[in-house]
N, C-alpha and C positions, 0 to 999 in steps of 0.2 A: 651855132651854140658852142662848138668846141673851139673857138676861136677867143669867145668871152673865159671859158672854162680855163684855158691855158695860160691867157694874160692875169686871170686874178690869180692862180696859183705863183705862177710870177711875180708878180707887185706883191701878194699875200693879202691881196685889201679884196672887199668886194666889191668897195667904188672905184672905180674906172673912168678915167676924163674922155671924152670921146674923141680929142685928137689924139689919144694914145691909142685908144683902139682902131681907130682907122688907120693911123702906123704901123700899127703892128699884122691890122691885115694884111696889106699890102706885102710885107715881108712873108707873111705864112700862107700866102695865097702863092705869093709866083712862087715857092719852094714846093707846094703842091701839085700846082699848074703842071711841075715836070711830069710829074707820075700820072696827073688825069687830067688830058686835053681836054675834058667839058667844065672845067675852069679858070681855061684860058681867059672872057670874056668877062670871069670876075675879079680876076689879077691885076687887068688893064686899066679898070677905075672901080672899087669895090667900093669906092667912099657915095655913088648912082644907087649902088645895090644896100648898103648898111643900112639906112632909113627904112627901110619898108621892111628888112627881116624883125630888125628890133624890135617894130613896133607891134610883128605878129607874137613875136615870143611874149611881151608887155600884156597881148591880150590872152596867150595860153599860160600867164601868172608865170613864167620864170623868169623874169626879171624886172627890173624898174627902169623908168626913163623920167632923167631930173630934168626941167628946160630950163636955159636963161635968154630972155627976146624971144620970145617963140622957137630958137632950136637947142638941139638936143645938147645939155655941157657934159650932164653925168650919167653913166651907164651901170646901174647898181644889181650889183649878181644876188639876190638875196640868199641862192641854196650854199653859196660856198661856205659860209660859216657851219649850216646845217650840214653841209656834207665833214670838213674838218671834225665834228663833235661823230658823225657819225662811226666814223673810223677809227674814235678813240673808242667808241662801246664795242666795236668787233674786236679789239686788243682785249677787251674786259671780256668778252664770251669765251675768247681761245685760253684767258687765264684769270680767271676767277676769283685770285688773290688779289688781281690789281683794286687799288681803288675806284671810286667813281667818278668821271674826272669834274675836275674843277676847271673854272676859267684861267688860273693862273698855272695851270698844268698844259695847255694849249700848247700849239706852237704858233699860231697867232693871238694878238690881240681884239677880242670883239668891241665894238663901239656899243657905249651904253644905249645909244638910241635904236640898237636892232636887239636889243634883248630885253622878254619882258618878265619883270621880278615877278616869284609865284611863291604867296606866303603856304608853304606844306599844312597847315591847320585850315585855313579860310580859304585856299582857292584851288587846291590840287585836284578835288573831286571834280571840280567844274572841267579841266582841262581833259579829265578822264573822261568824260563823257562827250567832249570836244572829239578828242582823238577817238573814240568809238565811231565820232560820225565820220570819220576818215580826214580830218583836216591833219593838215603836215607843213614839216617846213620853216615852220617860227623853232629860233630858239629861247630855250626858256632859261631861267634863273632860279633852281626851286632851293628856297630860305627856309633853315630851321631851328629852330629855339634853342633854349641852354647851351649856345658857342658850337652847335653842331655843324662842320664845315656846310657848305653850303656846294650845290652841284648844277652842272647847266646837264642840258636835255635838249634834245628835239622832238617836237608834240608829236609825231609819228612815231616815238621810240615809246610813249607811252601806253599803247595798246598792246605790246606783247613782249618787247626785248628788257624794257627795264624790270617791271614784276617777275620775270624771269632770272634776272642776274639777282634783286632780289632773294628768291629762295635761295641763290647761291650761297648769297652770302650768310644768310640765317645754317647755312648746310654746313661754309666754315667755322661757324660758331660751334654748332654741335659736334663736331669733330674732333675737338679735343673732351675729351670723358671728364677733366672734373667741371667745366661747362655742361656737359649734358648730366652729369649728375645731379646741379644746380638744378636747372633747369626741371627735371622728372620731377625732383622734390618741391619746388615752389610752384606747378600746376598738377600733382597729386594732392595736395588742399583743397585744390578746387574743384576736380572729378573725382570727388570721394567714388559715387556711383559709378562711374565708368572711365578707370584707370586701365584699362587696358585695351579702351579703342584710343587714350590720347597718348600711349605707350607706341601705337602700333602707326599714330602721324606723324613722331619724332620718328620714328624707325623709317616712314616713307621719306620725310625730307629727307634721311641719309642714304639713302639705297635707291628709290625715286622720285626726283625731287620735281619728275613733270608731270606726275599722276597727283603729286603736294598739292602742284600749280593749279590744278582744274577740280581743286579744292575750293581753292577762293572765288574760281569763275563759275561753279557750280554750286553757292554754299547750302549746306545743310546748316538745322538751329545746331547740331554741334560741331562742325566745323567753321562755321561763326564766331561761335561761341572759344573754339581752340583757339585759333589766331588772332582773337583780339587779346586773351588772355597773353599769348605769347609774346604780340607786340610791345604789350604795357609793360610786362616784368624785366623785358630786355630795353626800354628807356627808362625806366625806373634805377634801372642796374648801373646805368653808363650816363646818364644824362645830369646828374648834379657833381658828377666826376671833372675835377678842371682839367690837369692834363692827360686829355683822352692820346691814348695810343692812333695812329693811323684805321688799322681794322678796326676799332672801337666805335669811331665816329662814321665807318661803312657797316659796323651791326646794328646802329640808333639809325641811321639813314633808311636802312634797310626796312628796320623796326616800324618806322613811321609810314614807308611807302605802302609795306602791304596791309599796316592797317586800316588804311585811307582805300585800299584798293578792295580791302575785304566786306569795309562799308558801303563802299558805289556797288559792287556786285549784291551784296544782299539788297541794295533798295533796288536794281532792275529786279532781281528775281521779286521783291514784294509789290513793286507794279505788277507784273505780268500778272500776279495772284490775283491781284486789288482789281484788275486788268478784265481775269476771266471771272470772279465773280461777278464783277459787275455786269459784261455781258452773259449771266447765268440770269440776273436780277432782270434785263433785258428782256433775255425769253420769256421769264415769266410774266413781266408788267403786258410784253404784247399778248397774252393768254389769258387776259383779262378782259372783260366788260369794259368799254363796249366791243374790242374786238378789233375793229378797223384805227388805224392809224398811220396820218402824214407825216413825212422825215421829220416835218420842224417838232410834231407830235411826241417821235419816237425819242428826238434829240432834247426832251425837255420830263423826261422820267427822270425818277427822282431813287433813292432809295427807303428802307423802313423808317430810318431818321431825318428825310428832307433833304440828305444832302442830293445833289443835283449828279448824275451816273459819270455826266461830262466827264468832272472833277477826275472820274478813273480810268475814263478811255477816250478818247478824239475820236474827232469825224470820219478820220478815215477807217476808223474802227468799226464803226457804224455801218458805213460804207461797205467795208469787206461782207459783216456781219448781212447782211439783204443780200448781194448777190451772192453771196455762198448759198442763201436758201431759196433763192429766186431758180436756181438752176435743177433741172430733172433730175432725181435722184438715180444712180444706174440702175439699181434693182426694178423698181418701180414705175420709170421713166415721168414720173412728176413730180413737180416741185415741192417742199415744204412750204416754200411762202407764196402768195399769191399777188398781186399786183392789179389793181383795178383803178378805172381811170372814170369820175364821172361828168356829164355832159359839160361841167362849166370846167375843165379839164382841169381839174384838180386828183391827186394821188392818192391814194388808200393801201394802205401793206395787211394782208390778213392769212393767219396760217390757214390751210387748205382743211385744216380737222374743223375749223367754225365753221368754213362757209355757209350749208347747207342750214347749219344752225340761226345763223345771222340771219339768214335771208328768210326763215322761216317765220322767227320773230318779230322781226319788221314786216312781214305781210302781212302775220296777224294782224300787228299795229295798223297797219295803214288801210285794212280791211273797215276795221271800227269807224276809225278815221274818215276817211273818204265815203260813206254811209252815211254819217253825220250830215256831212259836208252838203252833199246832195239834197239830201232830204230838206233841211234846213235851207239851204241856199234857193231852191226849187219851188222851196214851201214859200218863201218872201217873194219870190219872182209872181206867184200866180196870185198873191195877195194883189203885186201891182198891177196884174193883168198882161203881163210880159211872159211869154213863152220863149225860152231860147231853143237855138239849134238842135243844143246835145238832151234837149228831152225828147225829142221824138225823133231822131237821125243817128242811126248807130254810130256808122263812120265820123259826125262829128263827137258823140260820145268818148268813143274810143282816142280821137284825139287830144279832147279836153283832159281826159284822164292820164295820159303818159305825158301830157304838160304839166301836168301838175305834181305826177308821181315823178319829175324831173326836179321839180320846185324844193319840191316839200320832201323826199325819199330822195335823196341822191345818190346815197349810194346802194341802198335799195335798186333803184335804177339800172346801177350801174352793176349789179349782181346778179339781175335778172338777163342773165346770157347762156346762151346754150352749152356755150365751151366750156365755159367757165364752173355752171354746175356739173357739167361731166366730170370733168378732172378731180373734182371735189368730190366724187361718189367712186373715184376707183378704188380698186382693194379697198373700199370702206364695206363694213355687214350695216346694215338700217333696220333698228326696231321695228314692227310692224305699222303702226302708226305714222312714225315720221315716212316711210317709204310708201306709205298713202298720202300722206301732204304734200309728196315731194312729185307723185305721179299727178296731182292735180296743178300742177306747173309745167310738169314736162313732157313733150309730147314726143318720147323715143322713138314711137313708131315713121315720125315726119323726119323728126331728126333738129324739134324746134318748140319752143315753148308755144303753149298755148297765148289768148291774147290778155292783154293784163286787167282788161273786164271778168275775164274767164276766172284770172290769178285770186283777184280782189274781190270775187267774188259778188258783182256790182252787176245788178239784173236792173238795166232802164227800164223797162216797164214797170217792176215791181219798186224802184227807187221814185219814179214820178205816181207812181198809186199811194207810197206810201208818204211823199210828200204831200198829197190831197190832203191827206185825211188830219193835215194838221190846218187844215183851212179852217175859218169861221161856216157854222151852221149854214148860215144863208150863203155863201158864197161856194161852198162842196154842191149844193144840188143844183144843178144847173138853171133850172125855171126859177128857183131864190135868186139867183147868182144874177139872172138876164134881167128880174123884176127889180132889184135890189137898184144896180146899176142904170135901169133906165130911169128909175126915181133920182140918182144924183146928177146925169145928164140934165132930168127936166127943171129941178131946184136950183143944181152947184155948176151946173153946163161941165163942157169936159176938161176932166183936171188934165196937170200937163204932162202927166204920168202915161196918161192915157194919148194923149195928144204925139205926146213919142213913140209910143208903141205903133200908133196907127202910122205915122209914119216912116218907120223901119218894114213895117207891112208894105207898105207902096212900092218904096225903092228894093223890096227884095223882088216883087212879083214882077217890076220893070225890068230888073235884072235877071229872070227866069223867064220871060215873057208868057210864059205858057204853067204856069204854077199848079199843080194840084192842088185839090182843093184840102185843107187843113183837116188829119184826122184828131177826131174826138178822143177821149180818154174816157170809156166806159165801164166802170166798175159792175161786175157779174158776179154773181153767187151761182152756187147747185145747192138742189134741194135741202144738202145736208148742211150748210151752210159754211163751207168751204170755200177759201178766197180763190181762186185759180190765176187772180192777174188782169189786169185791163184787155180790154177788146179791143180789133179796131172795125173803125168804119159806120159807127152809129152817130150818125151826121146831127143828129136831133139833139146829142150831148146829154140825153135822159141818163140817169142811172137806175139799177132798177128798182130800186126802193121808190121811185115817186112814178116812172111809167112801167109797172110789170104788164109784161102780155096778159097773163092770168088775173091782173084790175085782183094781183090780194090784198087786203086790208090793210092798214096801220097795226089794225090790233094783233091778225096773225103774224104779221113780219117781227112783231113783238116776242110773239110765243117762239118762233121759229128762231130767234137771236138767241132767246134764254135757253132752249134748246141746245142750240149749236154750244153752249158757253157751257152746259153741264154736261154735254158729252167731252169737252176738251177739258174739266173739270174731273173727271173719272180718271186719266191718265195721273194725278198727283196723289188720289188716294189710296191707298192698298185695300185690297178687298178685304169684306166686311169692317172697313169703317166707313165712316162719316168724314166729308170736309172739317165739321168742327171737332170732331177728338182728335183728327189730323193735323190742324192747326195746333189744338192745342200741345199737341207730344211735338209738334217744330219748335212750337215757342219753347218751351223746357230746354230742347236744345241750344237754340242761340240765345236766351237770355238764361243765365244760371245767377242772376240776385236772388238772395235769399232775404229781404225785406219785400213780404208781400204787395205793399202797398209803392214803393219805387217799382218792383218787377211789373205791377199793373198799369206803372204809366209808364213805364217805355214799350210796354205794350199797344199801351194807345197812341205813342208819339208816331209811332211804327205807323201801327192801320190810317192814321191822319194825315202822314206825309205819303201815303200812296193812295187814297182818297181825293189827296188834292191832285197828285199826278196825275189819276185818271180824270178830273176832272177839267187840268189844263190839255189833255189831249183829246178831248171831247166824245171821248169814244161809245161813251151812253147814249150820246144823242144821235148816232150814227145807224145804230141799230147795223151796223158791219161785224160780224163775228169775226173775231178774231182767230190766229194760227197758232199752232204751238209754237214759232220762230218769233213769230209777234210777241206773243207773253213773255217769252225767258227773253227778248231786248229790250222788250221795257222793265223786266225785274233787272239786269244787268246793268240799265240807264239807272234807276233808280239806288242800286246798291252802290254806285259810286259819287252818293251823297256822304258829305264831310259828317254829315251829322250819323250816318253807320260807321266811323272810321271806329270809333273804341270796342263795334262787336269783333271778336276774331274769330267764330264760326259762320263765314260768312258763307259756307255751302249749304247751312242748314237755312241760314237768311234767305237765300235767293228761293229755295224752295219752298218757303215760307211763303214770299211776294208773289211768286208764282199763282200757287194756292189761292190768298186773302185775295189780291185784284180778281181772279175770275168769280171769286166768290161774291166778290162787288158788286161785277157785271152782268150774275147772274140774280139778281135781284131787281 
């Protein structure tokens, strides 16, 4: 490289034909060769060796290589110009009065095609921000209006040595007093309010003109506001002037730099602003409902107006923004942000103060939910005569259920982990309630969540009992059920519903060879007419409403329902009243019409639509007394009918349906 460096300061060009540079090595190699024998070997033919250095230098950017036929003709130093301009701003720092050089101030001539024109209005900022990224090396041409000489640069000069000669020269200005006295007077107009902190920035540019400087690189709204002020009044001053003085046309040059300089730094500082609000808007969009969200999620918040957060920060923003919070806090030693990943390995970002929250409320949900589901799905299955697995086999239960709670709750799923609610319960207090919901998930003592039957609260027996009783009459009692069906075999022979079943029967007992024999589902009472839950092992498939040991009656199992239904009736009335004055002070509550005659019929809309509920659920004809858990699900099932949406007392509602259905049932 000092080989290329010597020959262009030589020639003065930066282009170099390549048979002069391999001439000229040759010369400066064996003059070196004398002082260092480890350059013997490149004296003797450096023209072997020239090709492969050049081309490394071409790829570390210091110089160019021109080809004509594929070899090398021209050898273009591009820093030499850069370096020439660089040398004349070190003359400018050692004295301050010089001007700023120009091209024809040079002691060589630059070729119009390595320098690129930069209009001072339209393109300076651009290069400012250029040169912040660290590019260097070009020289520039920066042009400016009203006959104001024009100046070259090197883009690396623009990040800190020109904005600095700059104030200098604003410093010359002020140095002579009936200039600064100009000057005090035509921006005391404009800080009427505060003349003596813009009293006390003319005094820094004279006395310290680098605390001035980290003014404009730090702006405040009033040191913004000083130096735009100051730049305008000193082109306004000089700039419609024809023949400008030399220093003249370096105070307008001046003038125009820092105010271009003073605007790029106030729009970084008003990013950075624009920058952290936005990621403030961040934190909070993620502190919202629902909770959980994926990068694309996060990358696509908006703010209070639509606009899109993007617009104020990138990705890599984003990016810092999660692992800054992904990481254990010291104090604490866990994270603010949480990270969960669910089976179809998809991402979830959630602060650690929801978790417990989240997962709470989606179990609720999926409690209801998957209740439903069961019941329903169970309840269809035994219409067709089809028993699956997961009604009578826990282990396949339990699987069907974390199959589905994979499906349908995914991140649910993926929240039900042991780690992961720990971490989310440290240094947290838990109201008394939530730290009992939370113990019915988690099993501290093992060091392991319960199972998600346990979670969801999902009792198979009591889910296949309660899918029974959504059966048709004849088909809940078993001798209806055997008589029913024998009668369609003998008329309709067997449908193919049935014809499948019995053949999943075959192939499973083949495949178990040794099959037990299928237990029954027996529904059982106590005296007091209390559900307890199906039995097993009553092979006969009786229930005991049609075979009781005791052969009681229709009529007593009669008496003994209405029984049961007004003893679980007394738990909605308050002592010394009545079901119907109780009714009645409910209804007052949820409906407050005050048109007698409308208040009486949405009173009857009311009793009609649970009327017919009990009578789609057939539960009269069942003579099965019902639980207190039974009632308040089916008043719960029935209050989120569209046609209750306009009551808004709906806790008075529910206890209302409570009440009127047992009152139904006990008639």
């Amino acid at each position: 490289m000092q080989i290329v460096q010597s020959l262009a300061k030589r020639t003065r060009s930066a282009r170099i034909p390549y048979p002069a540079l391999v001439s000229y090595a040759e010369k400066y190699l064996a003059r070196a060769a004398d002082e260092d024998p480890d350059l013997e070997d490149f004296a003797d033919n450096p023209a072997n060796f020239m090709t492969a250095y050049l081309v490394e230098l071409e790829d570390a950017g210091k110089l160019e290589l021109k080809y004509v036929d594929g070899t090398i003709a021209i050898v273009v130093y591009t820093e030499y110009y850069a370096n020439v301009i660089r040398a004349q701003y070190s003359r400018v720092e050692a004295q301050p009065e010089r001007p700023f050089p120009a091209e024809d101030g040079l002691s060589v001539q630059i070729p119009n095609d390595m320098v690129t024109p930069v209009d001072i209005k339209t393109d300076f900022v651009k290069w400012i921000g250029r040169a912040d990224g660290g590019r260097s090396g070009e020289v520039l041409r920066l042009i400016y209006p009203d006959g104001i000489h024009s100046m070259v640069a090197c883009s690396d000069l623009l990040g800190g040595v020109i904005p600095k000669l700059s104030v200098q020269k604003i410093r010359q200005y002020l140095r002579s007093e009936r200039n600064a006295g100009y000057m005090r007077s035509k921006m005391s107009a404009v800080f009427r309010q505060r003349e003596m902190a813009m009293k006390d920035m003319l005094s820094s540019i004279l006395t310290t003109p680098d605390q001035a400087l980290k003014t404009i690189f730090t702006p405040t709204d009033f040191t913004f506001h000083f130096w735009t002020q100051l730049s305008s009044i000193l082109i306004k001053e000089y700039a419609q002037k024809k023949d400008k003085l030399p220093e003249e046309h370096a105070y307008c040059q001046a003038a125009y730099l820092l105010g271009y300089y003073n605007v790029h730094h106030r729009g970084i500082l008003q990013k950075q602003r624009d920058r952290t609000t936005a990621l403030r808007a961040l934190d909070t969009s993620m502190r919202q409902a629902p909770y959980t969200y994926t990068i694309t999620e996060i990358q696509q918040f908006r703010d209070q107006r639509g606009v899109p957060l993007t617009k104020k920060y990138t990705a890599e923003d984003v990016n810092s923004y999660i692992t800054e919070r992904l990481r254990p806090d010291e104090e604490s030693g866990v994270p603010a942000l949480i990270r969960i990943r669910t089976a179809a390995n998809r991402e979830y970002y959630i602060f650690r103060d929801f978790v417990l929250t989240v997962t709470l409320d989606k179990v609720f949900d999926a409690r209801k939910t998957f209740r439903d589901h069961y019941i329903d799905s169970w309840s269809q299955s035994l219409k067709l005569h089809r028993r699956l697995d997961e009604m009578t086999d826990d282990d396949a239960f339990s699987r069907n259920v974390e199959e589905r709670l994979k499906n349908e709750y995914p991140i649910l799923h993926a929240l039900l982990d042991y780690k992961t609610l720990s971490v989310a319960r440290v240094n947290k207090e838990l109201p008394g309630e939530l730290l009992d919901e939370i113990e019915q998930i988690m099993d501290n003592k093992n060091a392991r969540l319960y199972s998600l039957p346990q979670i969801l609260n999902l009792e198979r027996r009591r889910l296949y009992s309660d899918a029974r009783l959504l059966l048709p009459v004849w088909q809940a009692v078993p001798i209806l059920s055997s008589f029913v069906a024998f009668l369609k075999r003998l008329f309709m022979g067997v449908s193919e519903d049935e014809r499948i079943t019995r053949q999943e029967r075959r192939i499973k007992k083949q495949k178990e060879k040794s099959a037990p024999v299928a237990e029954a589902t027996t529904v059982r009472y106590s005296p007091d007419g209390t559900h307890p839950g199906p039995a097993r092992g009553d092979q006969s498939g009786m229930s005991s409403i049609s075979a009781s040991g005791e052969g009681t009656s229709r009529r007593a199992q009669i008496a003994r329902f209405k029984e049961a239904v007004r003893a679980l009736q007394t738990r909605y009335v308050p002592a010394g009243s009545t079901p119907e004055r109780t009714l009645e002070e409910l209804a007052d509550r949820w409906n407050p019409l005050l048109d007698p005659v409308a208040k009486s019929n949405l009173i009857e809309d009311i009793n009609s639509l649970s009327r017919d509920f009990l009578r789609r659920m057939k539960v009269s004809f069942r003579l099965i007394p019902p639980t207190q858990q039974r009632v308040e699900q089916w008043a719960d099932r029935l209050c989120q009918n569209d046609a209750f949406e306009p009551i808004r007392r709906k806790d008075d509602l529910m206890e209302y349906l409570k009440l009127y259905m047992l009152t139904v049932l006990g008639k």
